[in-house]
N, C-alpha and C positions, 0 to 999 in steps of 0.2 A: 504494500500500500504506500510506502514511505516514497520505493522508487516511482509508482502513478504518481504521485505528486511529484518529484520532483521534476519529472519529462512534461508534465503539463505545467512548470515553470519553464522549464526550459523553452519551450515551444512559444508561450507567451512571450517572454523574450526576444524569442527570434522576430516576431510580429512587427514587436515593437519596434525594434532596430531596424524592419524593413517599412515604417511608414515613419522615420526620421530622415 
């Protein structure tokens, strides 16, 4: 569960960094 979250941060991240 710990690693689900942290790849659904990670992915967020990526997001982010591609609408800056």
């Amino acid at each position: 569960m710990k690693k689900e979250k942290e790849k659904c941060l990670f992915i967020q991240l990526l997001i982010y960094y591609n609408f800056v």
